[in-house]
VOPAGU-2260 file (C-alpha; in pm, 1 decimal, decimal comma):
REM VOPAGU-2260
SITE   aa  ch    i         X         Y         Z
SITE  UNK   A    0    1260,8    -491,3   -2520,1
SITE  UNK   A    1    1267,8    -166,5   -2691,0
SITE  UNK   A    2    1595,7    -257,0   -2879,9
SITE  UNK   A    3    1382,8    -603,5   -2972,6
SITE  UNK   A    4    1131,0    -395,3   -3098,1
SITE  UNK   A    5    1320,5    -102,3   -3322,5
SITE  UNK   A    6    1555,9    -431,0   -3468,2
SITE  UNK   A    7    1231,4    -643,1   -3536,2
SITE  UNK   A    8    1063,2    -308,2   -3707,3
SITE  UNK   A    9    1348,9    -242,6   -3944,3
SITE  UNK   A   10    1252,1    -573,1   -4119,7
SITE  UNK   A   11     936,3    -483,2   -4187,3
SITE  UNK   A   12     717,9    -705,3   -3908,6
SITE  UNK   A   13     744,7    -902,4   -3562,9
SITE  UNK   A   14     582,6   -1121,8   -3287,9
SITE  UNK   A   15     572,1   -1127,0   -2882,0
SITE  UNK   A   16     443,6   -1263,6   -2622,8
SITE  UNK   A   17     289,5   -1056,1   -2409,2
SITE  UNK   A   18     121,6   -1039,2   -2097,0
SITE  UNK   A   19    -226,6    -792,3   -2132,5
SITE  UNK   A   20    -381,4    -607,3   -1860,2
SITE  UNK   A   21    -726,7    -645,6   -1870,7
SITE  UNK   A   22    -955,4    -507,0   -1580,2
SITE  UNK   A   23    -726,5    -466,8   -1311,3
SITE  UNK   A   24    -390,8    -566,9   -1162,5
SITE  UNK   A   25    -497,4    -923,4   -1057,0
SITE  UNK   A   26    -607,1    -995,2   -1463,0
SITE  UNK   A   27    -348,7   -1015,4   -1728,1
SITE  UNK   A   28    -392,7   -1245,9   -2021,1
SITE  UNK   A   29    -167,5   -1402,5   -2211,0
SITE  UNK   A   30    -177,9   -1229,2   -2560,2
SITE  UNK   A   31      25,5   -1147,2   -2878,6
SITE  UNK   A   32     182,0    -807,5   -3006,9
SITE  UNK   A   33     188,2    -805,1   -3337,2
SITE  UNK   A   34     420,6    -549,3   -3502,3
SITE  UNK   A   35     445,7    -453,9   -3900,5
SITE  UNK   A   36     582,6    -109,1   -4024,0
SITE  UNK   A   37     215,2      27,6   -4086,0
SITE  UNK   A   38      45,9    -104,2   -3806,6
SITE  UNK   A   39     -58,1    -297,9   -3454,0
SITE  UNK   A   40    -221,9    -509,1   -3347,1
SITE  UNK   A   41    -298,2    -732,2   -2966,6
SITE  UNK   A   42    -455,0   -1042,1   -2960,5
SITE  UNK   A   43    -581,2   -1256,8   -2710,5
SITE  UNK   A   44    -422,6   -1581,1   -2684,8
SITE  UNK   A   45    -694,0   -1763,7   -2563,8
SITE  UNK   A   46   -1041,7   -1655,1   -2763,2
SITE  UNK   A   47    -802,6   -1532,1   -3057,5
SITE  UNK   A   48    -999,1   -1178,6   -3002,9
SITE  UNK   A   49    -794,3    -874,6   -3145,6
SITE  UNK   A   50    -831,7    -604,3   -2858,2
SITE  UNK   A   51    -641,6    -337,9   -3034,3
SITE  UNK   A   52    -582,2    -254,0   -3410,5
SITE  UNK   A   53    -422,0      75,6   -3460,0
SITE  UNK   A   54    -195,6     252,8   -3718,8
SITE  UNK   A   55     144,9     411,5   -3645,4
SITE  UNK   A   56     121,2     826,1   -3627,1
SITE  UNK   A   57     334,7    1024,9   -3549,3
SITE  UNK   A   58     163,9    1100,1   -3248,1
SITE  UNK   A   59     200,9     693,3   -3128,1
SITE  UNK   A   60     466,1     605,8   -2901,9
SITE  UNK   A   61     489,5     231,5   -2773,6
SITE  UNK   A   62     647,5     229,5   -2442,1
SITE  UNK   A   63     646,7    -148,5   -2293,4
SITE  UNK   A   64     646,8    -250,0   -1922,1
SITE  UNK   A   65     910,4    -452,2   -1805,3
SITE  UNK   A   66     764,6    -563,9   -1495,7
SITE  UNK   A   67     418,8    -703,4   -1352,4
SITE  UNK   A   68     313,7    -482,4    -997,1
């Protein structure tokens, strides 16, 4: 996925689907990742709620999960 992501970046925006974690490891909504060369952003598929809006730093690093525990 990180290859997905670095690819996607270097146009300028992208879109996944994306499981989210939400209170604990029985709880993971379906949600999408929304990637521009600025910014983030999560939303929750289902209420349309934006959970996390953030700017890229230099101090960021996005590190995706590949698996569900």
């Amino acid at each position: 996925m990180q290859l997905e992501i670095d690819t996607n970046l270097s146009k300028g925006q992208a879109t996944f689907s994306v499981l989210l974690l939400m209170d604990s490891s029985e709880n993971w909504e379906p949600a999408t990742l929304f990637l521009r060369r600025s910014a983030y952003q999560i939303k929750i598929n289902d209420s349309e709620t934006v959970v996390v809006e953030e700017k890229f730093s230099k101090e960021l690093s996005v590190c995706p999960s590949t698996y569900l525990t």
